[in-house]
Legacy VTK file of the C-alpha trace (Angstrom):
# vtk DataFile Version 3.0
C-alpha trace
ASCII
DATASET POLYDATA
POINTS 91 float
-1.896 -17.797 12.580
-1.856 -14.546 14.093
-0.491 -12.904 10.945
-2.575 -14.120 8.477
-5.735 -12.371 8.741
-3.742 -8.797 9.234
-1.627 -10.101 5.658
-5.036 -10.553 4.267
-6.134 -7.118 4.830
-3.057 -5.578 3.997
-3.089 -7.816 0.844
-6.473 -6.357 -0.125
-5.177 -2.713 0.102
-1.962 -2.941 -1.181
-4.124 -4.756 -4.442
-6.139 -2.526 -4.730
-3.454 0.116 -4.881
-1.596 -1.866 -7.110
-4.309 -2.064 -9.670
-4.691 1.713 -9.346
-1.132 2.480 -9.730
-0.745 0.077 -13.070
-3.628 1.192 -14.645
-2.717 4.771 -14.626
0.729 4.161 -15.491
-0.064 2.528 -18.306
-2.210 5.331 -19.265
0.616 7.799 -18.998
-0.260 8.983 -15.893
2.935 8.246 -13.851
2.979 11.231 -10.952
-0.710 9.952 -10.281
0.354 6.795 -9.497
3.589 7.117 -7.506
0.401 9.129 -5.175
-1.753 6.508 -5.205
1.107 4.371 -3.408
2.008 7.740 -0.935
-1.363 7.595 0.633
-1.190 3.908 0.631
1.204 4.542 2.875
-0.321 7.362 4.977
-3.169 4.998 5.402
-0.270 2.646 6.456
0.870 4.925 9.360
-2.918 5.947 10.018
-3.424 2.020 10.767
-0.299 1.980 13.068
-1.410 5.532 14.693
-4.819 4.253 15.870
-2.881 0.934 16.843
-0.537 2.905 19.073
-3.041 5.802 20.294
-6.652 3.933 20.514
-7.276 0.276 20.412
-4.722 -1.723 22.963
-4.175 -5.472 23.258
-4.437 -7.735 20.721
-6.735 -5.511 18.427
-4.021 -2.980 18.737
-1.513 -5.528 17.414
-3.717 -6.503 14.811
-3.881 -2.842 13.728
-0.267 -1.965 13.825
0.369 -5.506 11.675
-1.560 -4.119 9.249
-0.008 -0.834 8.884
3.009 -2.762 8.814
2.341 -4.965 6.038
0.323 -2.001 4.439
3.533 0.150 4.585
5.782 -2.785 3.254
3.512 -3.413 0.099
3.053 0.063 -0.894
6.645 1.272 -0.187
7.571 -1.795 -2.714
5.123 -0.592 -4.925
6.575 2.706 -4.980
10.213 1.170 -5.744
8.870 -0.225 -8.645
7.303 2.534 -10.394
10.269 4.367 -9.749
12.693 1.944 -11.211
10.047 1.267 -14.623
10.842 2.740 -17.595
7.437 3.540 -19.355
7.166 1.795 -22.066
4.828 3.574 -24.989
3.273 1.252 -27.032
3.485 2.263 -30.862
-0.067 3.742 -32.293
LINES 1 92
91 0 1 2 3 4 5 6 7 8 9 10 11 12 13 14 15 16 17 18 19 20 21 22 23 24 25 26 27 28 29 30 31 32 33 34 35 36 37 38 39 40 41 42 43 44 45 46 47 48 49 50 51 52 53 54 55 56 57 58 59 60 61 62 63 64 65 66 67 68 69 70 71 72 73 74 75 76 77 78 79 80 81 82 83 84 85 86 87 88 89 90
């Protein structure tokens, strides 16, 4: 139970990079959105900084579960728009 609300949050983030990252791919934009999922990871390791450096106890677990499962999400994100081919769609 105590992973599911930090999953949640992560899940949210790593969406919404997701959705960022797609829709500029498929616009051609595919350096943009291999960034997109770098600072979703930086904000990964800024969750997990301020879980190791300010909040302690259980919010700082909370905190470094997200950055965890921020980090995994966006790192897998980055995988696959590295291993996609673009594919151009004819005019």
């Amino acid at each position: 139970m105590f992973f599911l609300a930090p999953l949640m949050l992560a899940s949210i983030i790593g969406g919404i990079v997701l959705a960022l990252s797609l829709l500029l791919k498929k616009h051609g934009k595919i350096l943009i959105a291999k960034f997109m999922s770098y600072v979703g990871i930086l904000i990964g390791v800024g969750f997990i900084w301020y879980a190791r450096e300010v909040a302690i106890g259980w919010d700082g677990a909370g905190y470094f579960l997200i950055g965890f499962f921020v980090i995994l999400e966006c790192f897998t994100i980055t995988l696959y728009l590295f291993f996609s081919k673009k594919r151009i769609s004819p005019p």
